[in-house]
Every structure is written in structure tokens, then in C-alpha cells.
N, C-alpha and C positions, 0 to 999 in steps of 0.2 A: 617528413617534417617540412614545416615552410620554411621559404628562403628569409632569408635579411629581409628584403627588399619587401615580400608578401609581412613579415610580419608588421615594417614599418606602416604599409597602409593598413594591416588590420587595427590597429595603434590608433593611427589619426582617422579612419572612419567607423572606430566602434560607438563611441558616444551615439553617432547618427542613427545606426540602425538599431542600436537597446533604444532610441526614441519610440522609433515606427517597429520593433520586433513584434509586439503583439496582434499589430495589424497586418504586416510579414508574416503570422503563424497564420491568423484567420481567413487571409490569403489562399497558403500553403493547400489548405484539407480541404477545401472542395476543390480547389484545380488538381490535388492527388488521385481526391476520389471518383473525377470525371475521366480522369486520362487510366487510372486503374481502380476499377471498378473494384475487384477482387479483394483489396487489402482492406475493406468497409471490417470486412467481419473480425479485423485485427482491437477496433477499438467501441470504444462502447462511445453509440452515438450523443446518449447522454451529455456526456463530458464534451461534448462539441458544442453542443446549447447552450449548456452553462456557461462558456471559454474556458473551462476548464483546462482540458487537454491543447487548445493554443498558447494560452498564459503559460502551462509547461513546458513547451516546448522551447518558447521565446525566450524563460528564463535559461533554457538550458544550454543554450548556441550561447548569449551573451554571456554565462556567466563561464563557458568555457573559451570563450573568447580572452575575459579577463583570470583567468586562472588557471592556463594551459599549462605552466613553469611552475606551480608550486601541485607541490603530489600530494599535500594535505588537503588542499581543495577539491583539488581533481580527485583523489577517491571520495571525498562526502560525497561531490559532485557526482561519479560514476557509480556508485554502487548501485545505490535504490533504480537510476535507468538499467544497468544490467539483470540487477532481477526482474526487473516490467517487461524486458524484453524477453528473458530467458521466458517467462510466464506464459507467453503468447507464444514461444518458437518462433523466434522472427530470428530470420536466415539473412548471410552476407549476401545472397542474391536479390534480398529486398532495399539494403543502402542506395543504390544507385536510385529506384524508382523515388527516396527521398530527394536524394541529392538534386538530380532533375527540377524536380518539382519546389524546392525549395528555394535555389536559385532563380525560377522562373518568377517567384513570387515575390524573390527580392527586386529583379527587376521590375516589375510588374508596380510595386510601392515606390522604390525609391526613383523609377524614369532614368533620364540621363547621369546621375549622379554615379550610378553604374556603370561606368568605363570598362573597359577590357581590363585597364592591371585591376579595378577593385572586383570585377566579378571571377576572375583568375585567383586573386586573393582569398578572396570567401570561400572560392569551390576548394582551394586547400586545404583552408581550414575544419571547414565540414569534411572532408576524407580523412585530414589529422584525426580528427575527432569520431568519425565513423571507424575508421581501422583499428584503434586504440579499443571502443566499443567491442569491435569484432573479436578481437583477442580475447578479451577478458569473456564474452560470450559463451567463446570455445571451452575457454579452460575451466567453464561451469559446468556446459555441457557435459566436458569430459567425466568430473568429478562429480556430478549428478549416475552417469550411468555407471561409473566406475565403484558405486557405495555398494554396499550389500544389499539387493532387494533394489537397486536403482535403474532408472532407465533415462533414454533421451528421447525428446518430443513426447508424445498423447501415448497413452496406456490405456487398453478399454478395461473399465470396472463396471462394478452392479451395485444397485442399490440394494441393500441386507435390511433399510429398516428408515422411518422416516420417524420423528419424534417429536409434537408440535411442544415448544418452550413458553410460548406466548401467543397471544391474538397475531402478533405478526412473524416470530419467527417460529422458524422450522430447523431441526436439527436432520442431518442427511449421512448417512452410516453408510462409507465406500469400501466392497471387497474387488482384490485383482478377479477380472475371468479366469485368467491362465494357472491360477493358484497357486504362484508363486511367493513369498516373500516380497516386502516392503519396506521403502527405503525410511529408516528412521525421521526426523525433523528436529530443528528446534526451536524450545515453545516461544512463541511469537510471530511463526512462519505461515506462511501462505500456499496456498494449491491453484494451479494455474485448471478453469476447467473451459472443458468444449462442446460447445450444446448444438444440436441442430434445430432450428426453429423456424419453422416454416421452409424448409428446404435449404437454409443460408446459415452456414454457423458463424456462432457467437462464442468470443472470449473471454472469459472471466476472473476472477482472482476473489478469492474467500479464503480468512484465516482457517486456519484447523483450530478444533476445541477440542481435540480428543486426545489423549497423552501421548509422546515419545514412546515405542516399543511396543503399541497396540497392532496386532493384526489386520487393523480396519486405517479406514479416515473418517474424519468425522469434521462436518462444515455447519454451522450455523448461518441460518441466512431471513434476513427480512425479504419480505415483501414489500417492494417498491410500488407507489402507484403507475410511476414511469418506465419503471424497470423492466426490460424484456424482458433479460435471461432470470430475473427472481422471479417474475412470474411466472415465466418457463417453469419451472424447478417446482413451483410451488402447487400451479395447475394440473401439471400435468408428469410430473417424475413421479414413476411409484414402483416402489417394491419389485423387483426383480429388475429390471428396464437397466441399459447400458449407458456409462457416460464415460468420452475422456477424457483422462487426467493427465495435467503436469507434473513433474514431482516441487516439491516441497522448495522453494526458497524464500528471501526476507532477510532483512538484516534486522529487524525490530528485537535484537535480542538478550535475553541478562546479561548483564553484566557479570564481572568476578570478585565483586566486591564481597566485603562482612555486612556492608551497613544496611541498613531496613530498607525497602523496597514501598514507592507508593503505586499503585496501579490504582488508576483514573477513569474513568469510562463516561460516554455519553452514548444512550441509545445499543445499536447495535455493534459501534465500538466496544463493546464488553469482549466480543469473541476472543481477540489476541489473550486476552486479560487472563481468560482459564487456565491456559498451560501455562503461563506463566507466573501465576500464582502456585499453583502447582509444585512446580520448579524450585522456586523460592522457599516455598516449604519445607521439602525436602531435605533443602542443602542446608536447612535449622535459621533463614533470614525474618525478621520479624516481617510483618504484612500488613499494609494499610490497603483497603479496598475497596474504594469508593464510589459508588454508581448512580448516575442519575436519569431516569426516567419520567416521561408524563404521569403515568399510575400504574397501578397494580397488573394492570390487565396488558400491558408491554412489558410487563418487568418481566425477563427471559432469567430463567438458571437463578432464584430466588432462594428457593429449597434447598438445590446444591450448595449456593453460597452459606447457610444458614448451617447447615448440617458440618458444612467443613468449617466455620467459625465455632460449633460446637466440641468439634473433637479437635483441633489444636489451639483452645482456649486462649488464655494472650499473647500466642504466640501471631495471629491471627484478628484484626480489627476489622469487620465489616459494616461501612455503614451507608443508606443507600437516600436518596433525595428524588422525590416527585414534585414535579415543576407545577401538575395539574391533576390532583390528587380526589378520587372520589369515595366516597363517604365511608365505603365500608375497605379504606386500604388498611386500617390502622395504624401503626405503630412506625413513622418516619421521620426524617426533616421535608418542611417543605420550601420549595425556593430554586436555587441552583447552586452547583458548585462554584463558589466566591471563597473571596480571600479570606474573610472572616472562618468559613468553614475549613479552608486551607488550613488557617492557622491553629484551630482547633485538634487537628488531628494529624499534622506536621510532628515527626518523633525531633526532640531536643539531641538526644543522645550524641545523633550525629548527622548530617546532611543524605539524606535519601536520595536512593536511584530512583526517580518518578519516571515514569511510562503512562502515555496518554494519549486516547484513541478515540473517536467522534468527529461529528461536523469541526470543519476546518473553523468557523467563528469560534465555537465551543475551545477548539485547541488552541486557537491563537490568546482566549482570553486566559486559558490556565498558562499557557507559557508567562505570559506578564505578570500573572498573580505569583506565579512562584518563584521568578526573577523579582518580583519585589520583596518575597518573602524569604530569598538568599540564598533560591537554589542556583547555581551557577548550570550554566550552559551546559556544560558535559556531563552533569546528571538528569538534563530533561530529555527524554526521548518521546519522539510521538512519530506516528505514521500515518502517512492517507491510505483513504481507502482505493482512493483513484489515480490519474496521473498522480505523478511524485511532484513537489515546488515547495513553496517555504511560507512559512507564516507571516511574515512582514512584508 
């Protein structure tokens, strides 16, 4: 814990460096990745181009900066990072190489403003916050291998079956080698996988689309034009060939409510949507389910969608929106998911659990549509596909 004294400077110098934190992250990951080469294959370079994975970073130090004393925050705050970690198998022997390096980078931006008590300060802060990480790590770890059919770190599997959905995605059928049992999931969750590619492995995270209690795993996955490991996966994984897996974590998940369930999707954001539609079913919730794509020829899981809108009739709304619709898609809305269309398929009855997955612009504009349309806060749920950070 830090002292009095360390928390009073974190106090009067945090304004300064949430100024400069994103230039502090963008910092950070190439002086990580020169000084440790090795931890490259931890994140998807991707997200480093974009600033992606900076801007998360940067939120994530400042806002535990300011939210270290309230445990509401701090678990919003910690969850989604402990499952990214847990995802990747990132060990208490890798904190330090942050710590290091993060601090170097704080000095490095902020110059002299960095005194002794304020880089003593910071370096607390970040081990407060690393060790707290740490813990809660473990005690997933533990509970990961401790499930039935669970393990900790990579499990080698085999591909059983690959299944193209769409011009761009690919559906991927995982059985264990050692033919053991499988740790159950729940729908909305994610598989941490581990690819080798070109001699250097690569990390990844893809929802599962495959139910709770199945024998297998099953991942849908687009084809990025930038994407390593989707192109990996999509070029060249086939049929029989081995990959490891992470097991199953996520917090994206239903709720326990009665009231009707919207599930939202953009693109390849659908995957979470399947088991969790699923799920909702089941448990007799009404279902709104809404999808939008350029056209026919990306529309992934149409058929399935269509076919399970047939057999639980109104218990069960599916309706789907092409942004760039070609001539023979028939029978759609065309446009985007807008407020208008919101409000057209918004249940009265009673305020819906929404869930909602896509490009981060795409989610930031349904979170506003649906906060104007009265959903309160703690019925919107959405998730990134990538680092975790927030919409606003």
C-alpha cells in the first residue's frame, strides 16, 4: 500500500501525467519492445498502430490512480484487464519488465518534473496496482484449472473441422489431443489462442460460438487484411493440425434478469451474440437480434439466425441491416443501426439487458442512441474485441 506522503504526491501530480499518459504509453512499447524483445508476441501489433493498446494502457494507470479507494471502480476497472491477461498467460515475472520500463518512460516524457519522491511515488503505485492484478490472476488461474475438464496456461488441440460462414469468416471446430474433457464456458466468453507463425508466436483472443457443454470449441473468425494470426488461421490451419488454447474467460455475460435481452452486433461482433442468444432462450427471455452488415456475401450465421427465429417464433425477433446492399440480397433494412431503428424494436414491456459488440465508433454510437432512448447504464453491456478502455 502506499504511504501518506506517496499518496499525497500521487494526488497533486496526477492531473500532469493523465495530461501526457498517452504519450507516457506510446513511449512505453517500443522502449519495452527493444529492451525485451520476447514479450512482442504477447500483443497484437496491430493495436500498437492504431494506439490502440497505448490509449489502454494510459487509461488504465490514470484511472487507477484515481479510483484506487473505491472497490466499485476498481473491479469495473480490474476485471476485463485480468481476463486480457489471464488470456495471454502473463506471469508475475513479467510485472517488473513493465514496471521498469514504464517508469523509464514516465521519465523520459515528463524530464525533471520527475524527482525522486514523485518517481518513488509512481513506482508504488504501479506495484499497488501490479500485485492487486497479481492476486486476482492467480485466483483465476487456480479456478480455471480447478473446473472440470480445466487447465492452466496453453493446452494443445486439433482442428476437427473448419466451416466457411461467409466470404470472410471461417468457423474453427477445437478437440483436446490428450482426449480429455473440457472446461465448460459462459456464452459471451472468450479463448485465449496460440499460433506459431513464422517461427514467432502470436496471441490471440476470439469469442467461442459454440454452446456451453459441447465436446469441442468452436471460434469464428474474420479475415483481417492486416491481421497476422486471422490470416494465419485462415491460410493456412487445416484439418487435423494442432493449436494452443487458453481456457475460456470474459465477463461479457447475461445477466439474471426476467426482462427481454437486445443483442446488437456489427460485423464480426455477432460471434459473442450466438451463445448468448442461445442462453437467453433457454432460460424462456424474449430476444431482439439485431445485425448489421455491408451485404449478403459477409452476412455470417444467416441461415442459423433464420432457422432459430423460426422455431421459437415471437419468442425470438431477428432483424438484420446492410449498409451496402447488392442487388440480389433481398429481403432487409438498408442503412445502419440508428436510433430510429432502435426505437422500432426496443420492447416497451420493460427496459432490456442490451449487449453490444463491433467497431468501437459503431458501439460508442449505440451506447448514445440507447442512453437517449432510456436504457440506463447498467443495462448496456458491450465489449472490445481488443485492448479493453471505454467508449467516451
Amino acid at each position: 500500500m502506499l504511504t501518506n506522503e506517496q499518496a499525497r504526491i500521487i494526488a497533486t501530480t496526477a492531473p500532469v501525467v493523465a495530461e501526457h499518459a498517452e504519450t507516457i504509453a506510446k513511449t512505453f512499447y517500443p522502449l519495452m519492445f527493444e529492451r525485451y524483445p520476447h514479450v512482442r508476441s504477447m500483443f497484437n501489433m496491430r493495436h500498437q498502430q492504431t494506439g490502440e493498446q497505448p490509449r489502454a494502457l494510459a487509461r488504465s494507470v490514470v484511472a487507477y490512480a484515481l479510483d484506487r479507494e473505491d472497490p466499485v471502480a476498481l473491479e469495473r476497472l480490474m476485471t476485463p484487464i485480468v481476463n486480457k491477461h489471464v488470456a495471454i498467460n502473463l506471469q508475475p515475472d513479467q510485472y517488473p519488465i513493465v514496471g521498469e520500463c514504464l517508469m523509464a518512460a514516465i521519465g523520459e516524457v515528463l524530464g525533471d518534473a520527475v524527482t525522486p519522491d514523485v518517481a518513488d511515488a509512481w513506482s508504488g503505485l504501479y506495484w499497488e496496482f501490479a500485485n492487486r492484478l497479481i492476486d486476482a490472476e492467480e485466483q483465476t488461474y487456480r479456478q480455471l484449472e480447478e473446473a472440470p475438464g480445466g487447465w492452466r496456461g496453453e493446452r494443445e488441440f486439433y482442428l476437427i473441422d473448419r466451416v466457411p460462414e461467409s466470404d470472410e469468416i471461417v468457423s474453427f471446430y477445437f478437440k483436446p489431443v490428450d482426449g480429455k474433457p473440457i472446461r465448460t464456458f459462459q456464452p459471451g466468453q472468450y479463448l485465449g489462442v496460440a499460433l506459431e507463425i513464422d517461427g514467432e508466436q502470436s496471441l490471440r483472443q476470439y469469442s467461442l460460438t459454440s454452446r456451453p457443454g459441447d465436446d469441442f470449441y468452436r471460434i469464428s473468425v474474420k479475415r483481417e487484411g492486416q491481421g497476422r494470426a486471422s490470416r494465419h488461421l485462415h491460410d493456412h490451419v487445416k484439418v487435423g493440425d494442432h493449436v494452443r488454447l487458453l481456457a475460456p474467460v470474459g465477463e461479457m455475460v447475461l445477466d439474471d434478469r426476467d426482462a427481454p435481452v437486445m443483442l446488437i452486433s456489427g460485423g464480426v461482433g455477432q460471434t459473442p451474440m450466438l451463445s448468448l442468444m442461445a442462453q437467453a432462450l433457454d432460460a424462456g427471455r424474449r430476444v431482439i437480434y439485431l445485425h448489421g452488415a455491408r451485404n449478403a456475401r459477409v452476412h455470417a450465421f444467416h441461415e442459423h439466425l433464420q432457422a432459430m427465429s423460426e422455431q421459437y417464433g415471437s419468442q425470438l425477433t431477428y432483424r438484420y441491416v446492410y449498409s451496402d446492399p447488392e442487388t440480389a440480397d433481398g429481403q432487409h433494412h438498408k442503412g445502419i443501426i440508428d436510433r430510429a431503428l432502435l426505437a422500432d424494436y426496443l420492447p416497451r414491456e420493460a427496459t432490456p439487458s442490451c449487449y453490444f459488440t463491433g467497431p468501437t465508433g459503431f458501439m460508442r454510437d449505440l451506447d448514445n442512441e440507447l442512453a437517449a432512448l432510456g436504457v440506463d447504464a447498467p443495462y448496456r453491456h458491450f465489449e472490445y474485441f481488443g485492448p479493453s478502455g471505454q467508449l467516451h
